[in-house]
C-alpha positions in Angstrom: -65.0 -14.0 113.7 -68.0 -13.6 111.4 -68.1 -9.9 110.0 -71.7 -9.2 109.6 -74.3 -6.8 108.6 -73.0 -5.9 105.1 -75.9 -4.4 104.3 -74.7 -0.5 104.2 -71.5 1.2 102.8 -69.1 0.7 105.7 -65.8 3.2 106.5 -63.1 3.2 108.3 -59.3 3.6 109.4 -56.3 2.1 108.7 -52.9 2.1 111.1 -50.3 0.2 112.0 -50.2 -1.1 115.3 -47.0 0.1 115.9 -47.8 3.8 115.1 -50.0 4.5 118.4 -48.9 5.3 121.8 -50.5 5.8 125.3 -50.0 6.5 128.4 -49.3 3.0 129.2 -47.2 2.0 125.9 -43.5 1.8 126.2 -41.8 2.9 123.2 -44.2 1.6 120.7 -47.9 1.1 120.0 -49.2 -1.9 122.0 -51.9 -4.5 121.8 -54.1 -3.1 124.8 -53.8 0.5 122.9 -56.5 -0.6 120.5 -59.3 0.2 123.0 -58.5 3.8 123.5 -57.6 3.9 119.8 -61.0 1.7 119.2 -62.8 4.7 121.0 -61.8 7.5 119.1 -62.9 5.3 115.9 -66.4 4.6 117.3 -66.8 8.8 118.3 -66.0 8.9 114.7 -68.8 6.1 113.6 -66.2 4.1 111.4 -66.8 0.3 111.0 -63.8 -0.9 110.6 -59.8 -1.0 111.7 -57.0 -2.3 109.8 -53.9 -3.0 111.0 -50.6 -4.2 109.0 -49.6 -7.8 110.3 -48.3 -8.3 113.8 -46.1 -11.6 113.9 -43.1 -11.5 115.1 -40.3 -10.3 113.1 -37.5 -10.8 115.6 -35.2 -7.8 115.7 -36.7 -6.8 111.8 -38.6 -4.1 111.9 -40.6 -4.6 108.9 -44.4 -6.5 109.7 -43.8 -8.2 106.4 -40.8 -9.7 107.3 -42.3 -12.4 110.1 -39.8 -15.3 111.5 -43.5 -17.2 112.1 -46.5 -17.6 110.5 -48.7 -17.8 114.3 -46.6 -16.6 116.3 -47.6 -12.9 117.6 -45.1 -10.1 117.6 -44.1 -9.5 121.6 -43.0 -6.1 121.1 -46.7 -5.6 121.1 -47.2 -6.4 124.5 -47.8 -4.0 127.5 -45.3 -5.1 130.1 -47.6 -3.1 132.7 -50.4 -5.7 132.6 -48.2 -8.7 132.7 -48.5 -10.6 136.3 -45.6 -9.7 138.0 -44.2 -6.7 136.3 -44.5 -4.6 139.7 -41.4 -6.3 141.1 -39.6 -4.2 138.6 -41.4 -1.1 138.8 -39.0 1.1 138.7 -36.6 -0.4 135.7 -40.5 -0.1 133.4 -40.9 3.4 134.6 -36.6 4.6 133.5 -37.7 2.7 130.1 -40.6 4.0 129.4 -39.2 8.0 130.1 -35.8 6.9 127.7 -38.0 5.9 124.9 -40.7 8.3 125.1 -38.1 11.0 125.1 -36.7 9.7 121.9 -40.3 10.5 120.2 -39.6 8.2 117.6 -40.1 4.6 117.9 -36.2 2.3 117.7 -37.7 -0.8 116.7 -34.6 -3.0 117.7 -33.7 -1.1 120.9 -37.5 -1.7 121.9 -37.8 -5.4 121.2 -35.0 -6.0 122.9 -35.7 -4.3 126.0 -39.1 -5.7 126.0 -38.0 -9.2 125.5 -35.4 -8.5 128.3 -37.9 -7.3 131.1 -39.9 -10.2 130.2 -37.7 -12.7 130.7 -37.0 -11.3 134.5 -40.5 -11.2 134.8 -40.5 -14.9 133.5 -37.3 -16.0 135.5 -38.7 -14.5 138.9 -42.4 -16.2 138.2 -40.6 -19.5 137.2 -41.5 -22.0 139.9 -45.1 -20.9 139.2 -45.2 -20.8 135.5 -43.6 -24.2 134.9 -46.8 -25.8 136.6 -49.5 -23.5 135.3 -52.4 -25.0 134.0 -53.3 -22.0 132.1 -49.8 -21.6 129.9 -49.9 -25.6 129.7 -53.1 -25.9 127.8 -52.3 -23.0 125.7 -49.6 -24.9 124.1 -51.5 -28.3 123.9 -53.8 -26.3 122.1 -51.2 -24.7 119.3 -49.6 -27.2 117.7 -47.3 -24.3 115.9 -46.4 -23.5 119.7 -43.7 -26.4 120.2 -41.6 -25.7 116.8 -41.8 -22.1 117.2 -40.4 -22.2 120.5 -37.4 -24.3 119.9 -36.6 -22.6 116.6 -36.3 -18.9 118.8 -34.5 -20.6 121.6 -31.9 -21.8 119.6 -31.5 -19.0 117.6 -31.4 -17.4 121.0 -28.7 -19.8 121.4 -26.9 -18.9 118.1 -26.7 -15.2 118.4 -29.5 -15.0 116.5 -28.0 -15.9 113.4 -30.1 -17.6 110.4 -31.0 -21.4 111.0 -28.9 -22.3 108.2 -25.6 -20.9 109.9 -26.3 -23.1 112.8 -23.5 -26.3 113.5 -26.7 -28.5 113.9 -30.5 -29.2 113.8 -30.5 -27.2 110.4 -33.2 -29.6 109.4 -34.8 -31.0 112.2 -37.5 -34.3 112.9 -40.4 -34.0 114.9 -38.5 -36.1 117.1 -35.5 -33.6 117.7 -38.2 -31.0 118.1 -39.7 -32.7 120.5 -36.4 -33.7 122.2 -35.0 -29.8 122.4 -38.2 -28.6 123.7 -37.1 -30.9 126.9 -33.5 -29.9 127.2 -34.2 -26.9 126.7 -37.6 -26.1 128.5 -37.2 -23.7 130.6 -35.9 -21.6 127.8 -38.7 -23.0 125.5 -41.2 -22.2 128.2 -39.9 -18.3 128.3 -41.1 -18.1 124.7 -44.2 -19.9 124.8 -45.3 -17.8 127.8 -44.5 -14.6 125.9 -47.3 -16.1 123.3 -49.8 -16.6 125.9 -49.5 -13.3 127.3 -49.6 -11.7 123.7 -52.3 -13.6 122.5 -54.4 -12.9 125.8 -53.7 -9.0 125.6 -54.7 -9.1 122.1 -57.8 -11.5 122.5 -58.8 -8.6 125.4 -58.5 -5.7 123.0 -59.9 -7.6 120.1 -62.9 -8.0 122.4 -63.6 -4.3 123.4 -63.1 -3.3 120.0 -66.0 -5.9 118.8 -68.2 -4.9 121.9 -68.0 -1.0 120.6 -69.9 -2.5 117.3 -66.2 -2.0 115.3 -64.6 -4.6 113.4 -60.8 -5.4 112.9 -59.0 -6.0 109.8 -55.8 -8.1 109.5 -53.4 -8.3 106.9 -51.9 -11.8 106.1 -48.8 -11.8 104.0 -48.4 -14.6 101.6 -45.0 -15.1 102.2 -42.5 -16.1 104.5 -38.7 -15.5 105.7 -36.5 -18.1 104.8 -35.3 -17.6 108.6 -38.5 -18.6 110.2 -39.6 -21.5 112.5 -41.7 -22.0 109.6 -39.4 -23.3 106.8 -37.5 -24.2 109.3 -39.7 -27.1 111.1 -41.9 -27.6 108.0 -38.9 -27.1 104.9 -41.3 -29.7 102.7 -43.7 -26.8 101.8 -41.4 -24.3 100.7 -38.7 -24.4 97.7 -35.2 -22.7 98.5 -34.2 -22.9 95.3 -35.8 -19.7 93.8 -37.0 -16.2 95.6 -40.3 -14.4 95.3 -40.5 -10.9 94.2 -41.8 -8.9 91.3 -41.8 -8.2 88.0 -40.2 -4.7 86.4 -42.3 -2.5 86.3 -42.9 1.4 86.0 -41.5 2.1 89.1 -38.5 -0.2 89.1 -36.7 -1.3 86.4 -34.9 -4.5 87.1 -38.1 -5.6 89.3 -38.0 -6.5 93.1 -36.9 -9.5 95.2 -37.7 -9.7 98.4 -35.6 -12.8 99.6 -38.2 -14.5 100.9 -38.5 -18.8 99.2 -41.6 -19.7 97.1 -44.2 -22.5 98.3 -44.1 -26.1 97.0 -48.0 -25.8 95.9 -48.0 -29.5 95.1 -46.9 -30.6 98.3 -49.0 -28.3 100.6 -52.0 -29.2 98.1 -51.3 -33.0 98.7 -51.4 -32.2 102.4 -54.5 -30.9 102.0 -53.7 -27.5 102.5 -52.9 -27.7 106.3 -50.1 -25.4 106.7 -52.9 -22.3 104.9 -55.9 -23.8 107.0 -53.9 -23.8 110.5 -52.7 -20.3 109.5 -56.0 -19.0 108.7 -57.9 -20.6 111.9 -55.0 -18.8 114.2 -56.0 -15.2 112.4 -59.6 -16.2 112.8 -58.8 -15.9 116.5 -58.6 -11.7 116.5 -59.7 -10.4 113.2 -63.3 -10.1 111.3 -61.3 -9.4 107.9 -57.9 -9.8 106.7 -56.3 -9.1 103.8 -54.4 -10.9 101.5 -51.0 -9.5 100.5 -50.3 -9.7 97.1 -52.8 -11.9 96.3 -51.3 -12.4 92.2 -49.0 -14.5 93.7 -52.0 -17.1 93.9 -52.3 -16.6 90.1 -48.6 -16.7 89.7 -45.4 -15.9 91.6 -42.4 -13.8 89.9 -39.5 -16.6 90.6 -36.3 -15.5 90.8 -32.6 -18.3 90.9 -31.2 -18.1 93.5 -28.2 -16.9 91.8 -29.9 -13.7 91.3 -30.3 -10.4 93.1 -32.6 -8.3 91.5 -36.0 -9.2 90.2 -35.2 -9.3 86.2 -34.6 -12.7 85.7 -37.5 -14.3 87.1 -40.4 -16.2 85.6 -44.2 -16.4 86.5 -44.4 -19.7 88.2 -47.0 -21.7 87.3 -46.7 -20.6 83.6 -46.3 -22.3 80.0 -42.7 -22.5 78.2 -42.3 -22.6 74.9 -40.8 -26.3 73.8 -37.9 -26.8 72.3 -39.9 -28.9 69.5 -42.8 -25.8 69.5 -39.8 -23.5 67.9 -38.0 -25.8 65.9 -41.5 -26.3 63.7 -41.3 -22.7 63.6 -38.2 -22.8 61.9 -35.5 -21.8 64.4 -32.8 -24.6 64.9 -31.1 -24.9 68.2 -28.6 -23.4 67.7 -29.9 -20.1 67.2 -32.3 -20.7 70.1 -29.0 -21.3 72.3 -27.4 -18.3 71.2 -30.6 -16.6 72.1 -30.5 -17.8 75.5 -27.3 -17.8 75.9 -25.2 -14.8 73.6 -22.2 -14.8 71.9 -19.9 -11.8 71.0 -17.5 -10.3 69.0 -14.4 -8.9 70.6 -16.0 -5.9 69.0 -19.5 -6.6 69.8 -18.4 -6.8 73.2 -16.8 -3.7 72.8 -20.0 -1.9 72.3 -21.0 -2.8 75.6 -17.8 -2.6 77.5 -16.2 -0.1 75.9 -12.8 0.9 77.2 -12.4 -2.3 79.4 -13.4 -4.7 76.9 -9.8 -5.8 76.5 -9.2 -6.0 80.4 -12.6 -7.6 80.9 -12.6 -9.7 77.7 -10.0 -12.4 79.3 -11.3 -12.5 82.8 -14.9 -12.6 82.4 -15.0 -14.2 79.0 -14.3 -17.7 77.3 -14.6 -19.0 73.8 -17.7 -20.3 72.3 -17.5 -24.2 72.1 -15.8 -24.9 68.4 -15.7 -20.8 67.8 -12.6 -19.8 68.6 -13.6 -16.1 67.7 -16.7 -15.9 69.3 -17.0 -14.9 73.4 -19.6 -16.6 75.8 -19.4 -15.5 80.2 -17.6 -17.7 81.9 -20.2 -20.1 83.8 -18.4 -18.1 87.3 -19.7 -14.8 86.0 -23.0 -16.1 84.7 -25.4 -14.3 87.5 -26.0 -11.1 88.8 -24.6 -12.4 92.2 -21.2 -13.7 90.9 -21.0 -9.7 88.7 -22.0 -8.0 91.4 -19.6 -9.2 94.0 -16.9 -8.5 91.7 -14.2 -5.9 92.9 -15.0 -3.7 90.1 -16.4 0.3 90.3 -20.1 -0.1 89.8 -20.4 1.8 86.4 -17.8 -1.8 85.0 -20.7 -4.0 87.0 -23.5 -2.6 85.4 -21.8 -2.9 81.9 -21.4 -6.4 82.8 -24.8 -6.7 83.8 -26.3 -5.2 80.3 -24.1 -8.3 78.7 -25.4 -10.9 81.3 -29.0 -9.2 80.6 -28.3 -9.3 76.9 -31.0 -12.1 76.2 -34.3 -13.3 74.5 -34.8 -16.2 76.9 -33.7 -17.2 80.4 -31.4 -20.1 81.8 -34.0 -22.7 82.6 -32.0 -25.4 83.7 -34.0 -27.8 81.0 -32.9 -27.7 77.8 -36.3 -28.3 76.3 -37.9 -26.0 78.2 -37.6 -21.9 77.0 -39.0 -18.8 79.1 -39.1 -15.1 78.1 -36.6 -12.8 79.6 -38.5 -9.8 80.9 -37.2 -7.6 78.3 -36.8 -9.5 75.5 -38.4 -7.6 72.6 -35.4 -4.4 73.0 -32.5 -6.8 73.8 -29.5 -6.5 71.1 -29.3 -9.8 70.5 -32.4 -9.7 69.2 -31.9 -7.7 66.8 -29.0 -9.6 65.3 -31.6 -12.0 63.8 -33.0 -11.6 60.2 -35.9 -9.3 60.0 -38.5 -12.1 59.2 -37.1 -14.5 62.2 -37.3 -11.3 64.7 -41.1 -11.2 63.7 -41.7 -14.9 64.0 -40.7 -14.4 67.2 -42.7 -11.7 68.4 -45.9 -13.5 67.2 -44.9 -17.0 69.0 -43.9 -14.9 72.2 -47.4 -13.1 72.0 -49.4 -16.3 71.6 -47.3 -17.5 74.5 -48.2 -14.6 76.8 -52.1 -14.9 76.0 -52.2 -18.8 76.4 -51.4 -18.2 80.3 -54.3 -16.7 81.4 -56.1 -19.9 81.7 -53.6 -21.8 83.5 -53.2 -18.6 86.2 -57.2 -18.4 86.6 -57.1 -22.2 87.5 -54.6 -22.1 89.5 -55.7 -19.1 91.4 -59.3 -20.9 91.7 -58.3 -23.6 93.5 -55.9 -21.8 95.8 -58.0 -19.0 96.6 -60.6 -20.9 97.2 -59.2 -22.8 100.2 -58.6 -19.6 101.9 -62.3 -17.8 100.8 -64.1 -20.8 102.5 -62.0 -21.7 105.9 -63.4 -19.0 107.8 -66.2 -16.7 108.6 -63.6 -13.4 107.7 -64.6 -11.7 105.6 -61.8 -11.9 102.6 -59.7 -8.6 100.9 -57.2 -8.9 98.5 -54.2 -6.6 97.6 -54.5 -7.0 94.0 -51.5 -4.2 92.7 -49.0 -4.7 90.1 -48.8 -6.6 86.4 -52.8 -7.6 86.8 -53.7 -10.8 84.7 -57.1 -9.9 83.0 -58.7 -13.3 84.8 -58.0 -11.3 88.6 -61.0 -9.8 88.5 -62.9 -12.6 87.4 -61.7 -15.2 90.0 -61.9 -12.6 92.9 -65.8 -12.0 92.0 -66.3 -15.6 91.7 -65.2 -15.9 95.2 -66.5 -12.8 96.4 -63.1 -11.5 97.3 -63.0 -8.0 97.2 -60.2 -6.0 95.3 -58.3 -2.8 96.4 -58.7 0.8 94.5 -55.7 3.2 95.5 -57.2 6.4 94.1 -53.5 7.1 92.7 -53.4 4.2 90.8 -56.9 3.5 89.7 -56.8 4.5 86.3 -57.0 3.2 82.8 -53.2 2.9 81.8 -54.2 1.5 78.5 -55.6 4.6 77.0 -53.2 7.9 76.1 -52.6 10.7 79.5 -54.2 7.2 82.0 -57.4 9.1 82.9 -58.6 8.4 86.4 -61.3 6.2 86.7 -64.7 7.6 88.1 -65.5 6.8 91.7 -68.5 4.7 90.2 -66.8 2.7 88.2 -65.3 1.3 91.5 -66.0 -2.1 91.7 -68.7 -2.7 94.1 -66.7 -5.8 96.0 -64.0 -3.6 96.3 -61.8 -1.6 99.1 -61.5 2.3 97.9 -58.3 4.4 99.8 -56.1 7.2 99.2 -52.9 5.9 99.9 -51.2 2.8 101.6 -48.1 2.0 103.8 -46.0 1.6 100.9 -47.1 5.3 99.4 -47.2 9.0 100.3 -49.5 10.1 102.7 -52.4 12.7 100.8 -50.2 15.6 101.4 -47.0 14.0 100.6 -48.7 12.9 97.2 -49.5 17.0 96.6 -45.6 17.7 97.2 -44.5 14.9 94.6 -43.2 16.9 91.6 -44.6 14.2 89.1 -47.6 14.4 90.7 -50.4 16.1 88.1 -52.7 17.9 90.5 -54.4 19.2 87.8 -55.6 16.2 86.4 -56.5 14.8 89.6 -58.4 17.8 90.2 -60.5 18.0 87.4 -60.9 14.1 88.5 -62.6 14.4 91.4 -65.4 17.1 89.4 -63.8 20.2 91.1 -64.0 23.9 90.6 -60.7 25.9 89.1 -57.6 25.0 89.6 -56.0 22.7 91.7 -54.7 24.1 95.0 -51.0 24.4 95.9 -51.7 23.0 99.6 -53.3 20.2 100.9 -55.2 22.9 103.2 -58.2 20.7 105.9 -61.2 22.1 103.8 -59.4 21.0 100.8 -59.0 17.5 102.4 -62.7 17.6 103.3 -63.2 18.1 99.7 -61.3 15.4 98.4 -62.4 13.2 101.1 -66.0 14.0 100.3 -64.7 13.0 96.6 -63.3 9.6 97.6 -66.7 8.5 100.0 -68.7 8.5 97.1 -66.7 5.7 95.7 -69.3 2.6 94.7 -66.7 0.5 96.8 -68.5 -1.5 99.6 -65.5 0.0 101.8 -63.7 2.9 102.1 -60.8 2.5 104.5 -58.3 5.7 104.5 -55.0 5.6 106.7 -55.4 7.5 109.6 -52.6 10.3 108.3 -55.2 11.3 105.7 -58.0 11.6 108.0 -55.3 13.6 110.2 -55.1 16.5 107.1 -59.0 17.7 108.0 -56.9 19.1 111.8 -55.3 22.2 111.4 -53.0 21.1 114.6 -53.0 17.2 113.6 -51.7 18.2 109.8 -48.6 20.2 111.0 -46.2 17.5 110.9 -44.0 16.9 107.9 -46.0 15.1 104.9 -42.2 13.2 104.1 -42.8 11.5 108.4 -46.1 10.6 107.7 -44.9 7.7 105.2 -44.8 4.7 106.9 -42.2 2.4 104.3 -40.6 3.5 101.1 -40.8 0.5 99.1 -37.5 -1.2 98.0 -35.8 0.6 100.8 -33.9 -0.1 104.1 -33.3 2.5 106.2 -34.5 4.0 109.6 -36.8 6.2 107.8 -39.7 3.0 107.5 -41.7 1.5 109.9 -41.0 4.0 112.3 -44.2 6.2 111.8 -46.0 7.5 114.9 -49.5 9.6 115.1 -48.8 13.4 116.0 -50.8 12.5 119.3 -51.7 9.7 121.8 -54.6 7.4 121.6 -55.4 9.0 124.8 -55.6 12.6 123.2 -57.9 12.1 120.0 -60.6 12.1 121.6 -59.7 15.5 123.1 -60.0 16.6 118.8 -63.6 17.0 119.0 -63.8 19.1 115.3 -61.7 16.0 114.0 -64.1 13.4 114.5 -67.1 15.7 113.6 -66.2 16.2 110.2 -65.1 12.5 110.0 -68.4 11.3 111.4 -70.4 13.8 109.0 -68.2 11.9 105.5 -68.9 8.7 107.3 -73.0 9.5 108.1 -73.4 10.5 104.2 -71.6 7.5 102.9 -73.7 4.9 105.1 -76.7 6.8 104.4 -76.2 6.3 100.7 -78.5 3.5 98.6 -76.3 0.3 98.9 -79.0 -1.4 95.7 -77.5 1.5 93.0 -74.6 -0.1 91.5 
């Protein structure tokens, strides 16, 4: 799926799949409702669509949240166009009335109605499809096909429960793979025949969108559930031991973790990076593009136990720990080091933290210091946020307990030699307990620690990254938010990997008030937006109360004072602001294109928003445009002031950087 001429500033529109309808969609936004959607974007000359992922998720409703790495999601599919669907005719048409009249899109009931009319279909068809050549060569060809398959069957089987809930086959041989697969085919058949018809709906869309001239953009998450036919057919490439997620940061405070396991990049690299090439080749199949989700965790992924459930006590990994012999030659003995990893209290130090229910908490929670009768450590049953957290205590006594479990300089690291920084070590207590010359000895070790990593993570990234730049002909993105090493940029250029520029968040943090960078300091390997799934729309943004219009105003070079509305010839003029970004691509969610229609920008800025991060609710992934696929062509003004930002930007000298 080679992208092509790159030659010209290129535009376009991003939108999850999920978020169109048609006259033929049932509920939700389907794979064949790219051409009609496709057509609208070639009336408005884009270049380019970009879609969030679309594996399948099972009854989650989150596209990040994929029970497969291959598999396609069959929500997706359009029942209509499936070979012998008219049998039930009627049942489609009563479905298709209930859920349009809900005008919102109910992920679960959908995917489980869908899955439920296809299996008629299937059951009905049987005698045909158990001999057809067509279905039998599609899963010769995928060699994911046959796990995948036997994993959803017998979670099927298990009430969809979590692999590691079942009473067998938790960890299964390619032998008891191939074994269920034939006790249990014609339930592994169902499954397999739901992939072909997804893959063949898609691969006919995919192929009217690239006849208009437009490409497609995928997005390719880096991680996986723990409950997938992944990790579970192929558990060798991925450690259960820790969780992925992210460091604190501005926006949250004890950091994320998102649950899902970290990879075992020694063993996938000894395998010669099969698992990422085979992944890569299937999204080869239907995009020109994809981009990489959080492409840092290449550099380094924030690790969190197990034990934990926030993000705060995570690590990078890879990174470098400070030895146990490194800070003894620096003068600190071991057992301050312990102390520091591990604090001891007072019954009044403790009391400074627990205040009125020290002396309640102080026997249940606590024990005595090893030879130090007057000294308290946690007991090793309260020693994680898991074990506090699930105590039968009001919140406000849990989160006292946590600021004493938090109370550290370093982390557990299950190696005695081995010490990592605790987030945020430099305004901890304990720290502060030390004499005034240790405390700085400390700060200058931990500093040199930090900047010796930066090497290690642009290796690392190098040689990972690199795999994935080279497999394909797509052309490669990466979503490079967050904590940014200083070696990102450098490794993405070397690989011609272009970044991402949120308008929002492009600016230089490092410098007093963060002034917004110019639209030509954009890099030019780089993909310039307004806003993402994960943030407001353009007009939400304008109703955030934190949000400084004024300085974004004077940003973008305009006139007097910002406005109070997001009005459509104040979008034009922030629009026409953002095309002139030196970005190769500028690719805006379709909600802010939507703010240039009077009619189209009507809806609530607060239901454009497609997920609030670090959320679960009904609230995300349920966003749907304010009009069909079928109708945007009917917006005629629309696409003409959309054509005229796009017709400026191509026109524009691509050999000025």
């Amino acid at each position: 799926m080679r992208y092509g001429d790159l030659s010209y500033f290129q535009s376009g529109v991003a939108v999850p799949l999920f978020s169109l309808y048609s006259k033929q969609s049932i509920g939700i936004g389907e794979y064949l409702d790219l051409i009609p959607f496709a057509r609208w974007a070639q009336v408005c000359d884009f270049n380019i669509i970009q879609l969030l992922p679309v594996n399948d998720t099972g009854a989650e409703s989150s596209p990040y949240s994929a029970r497969s790495a291959f598999a396609l999601n069959p929500v997706f599919i359009n029942v209509q166009a499936v070979d012998g669907s008219s049998e039930y005719e009627e049942e489609i048409h009563e479905a298709k009335a209930k859920f349009d009249a809900e005008g919102k899109i109910d992920y679960y009931k959908i995917s489980t109605w869908k899955r439920s009319i296809l299996r008629k279909i299937f059951d009905n068809r049987y005698d045909y499809l158990k001999k057809d050549k067509v279905l039998t060569r599609w899963i010769d060809s995928n060699s994911w096909a046959k796990p995948y398959c036997v994993y959803a069957t017998l979670k099927a089987q298990n009430g969809e429960s979590s692999w590691k809930d079942w009473a067998e086959y938790r960890n299964p041989t390619d032998k008891d793979i191939e074994k269920l697969w034939k006790k249990f085919i014609k339930d592994c058949l169902f499954q397999a025949w739901m992939q072909c018809v997804a893959e063949m709906q898609f691969n006919a869309a995919v192929t009217e969108v690239s006849n208009m001239g437009l490409r497609l953009k995928g997005d390719i998450p880096i991680l996986i559930n723990e409950d997938s036919a992944d990790v579970w057919s192929e558990r060798r490439f991925f450690s259960l031991d820790d969780r992925a997620g992210a460091p604190p940061d501005m926006f949250s405070y004890s950091g994320q973790n998102w649950g899902f396991p970290t990879y075992r990049w020694d063993v996938i690299e000894q395998d010669n990076f099969d698992w990422w090439r085979r992944r890569l080749a299937q999204a080869s199949k239907f995009y020109h593009a994809y981009r990489i989700d959080h492409v840092l965790g290449f550099f380094r992924i924030w690790s969190i136990p197990q034990c934990e459930v926030t993000g705060i006590m995570g690590r990078f990994n890879p990174c470098i720990p400070l030895t146990l012999n490194e800070l003894q030659s620096a003068g600190f003995c071991q057992a301050t080091l312990e102390y520091l990893r591990r604090p001891n209290y007072s019954i009044d130090q403790l009391r400074g933290f627990l205040g009125d229910d020290t002396d309640r908490l102080a026997p249940v929670c606590f024990q005595p210091l090893e030879g130090e009768f007057n000294r308290l450590v946690l007991k090793p049953e309260f020693s994680s946020e898991k074990a506090i957290l699930s105590m039968g205590e009001p919140q406000e006594v849990k989160d006292k307990l946590l600021k004493v479990y938090w109370n550290r300089v370093f982390i557990p690291s299950g190696d005695e030699n081995t010490f990592y920084p605790y987030w945020y070590w430099y305004n901890q207590p304990v720290l502060f307990t030390l004499p005034e010359n240790e405390q700085q000895k400390l700060r200058e070790i931990l500093k040199r620690n930090e900047d010796s990593q930066n090497g290690l993570w642009e290796q690392n990234a190098t040689k990972l990254l690199s795999v994935l730049a080279k497999e394909t002909d797509m052309l490669v993105c990466a979503e490079d938010l967050g904590a940014v090493p200083s070696c990102v940029p450098t490794v993405l250029n070397k690989l011609n990997i272009l970044s991402l520029r949120i308008e929002r968040w492009a600016r230089n943090w490092n410098v007093p008030y963060s002034p917004y960078y110019d639209m030509d300091e954009y890099p030019r390997l780089s993909v310039c937006t307004t806003s993402c799934h994960d943030t407001s729309s353009l007009r939400g943004l304008w109703k955030e109360p934190d949000f400084d219009r004024g300085l974004y105003w004077s940003h973008a070079h305009l006139p007097g004072s910002a406005p109070q509305e997001i009005t459509p010839t104040v979008a034009r003029t922030i629009l026409t602001h953002v095309f002139s970004s030196n970005s190769l691509f500028c690719i805006l969610p379709a909600q802010d294109y939507f703010a240039l229609s009077a009619s189209l920008s009507q809806v609530d800025p607060e239901k454009e928003r497609v997920n609030v991060p670090g959320t679960v609710g009904g609230a995300n992934w349920c966003y749907r445009l304010p009009c069909s696929v079928d109708e945007l062509l009917d917006y005629a003004s629309l696409s003409s002031d959309i054509r005229k930002l796009v017709d400026v930007r191509k026109r524009r000298p691509l050999w000025k950087f």
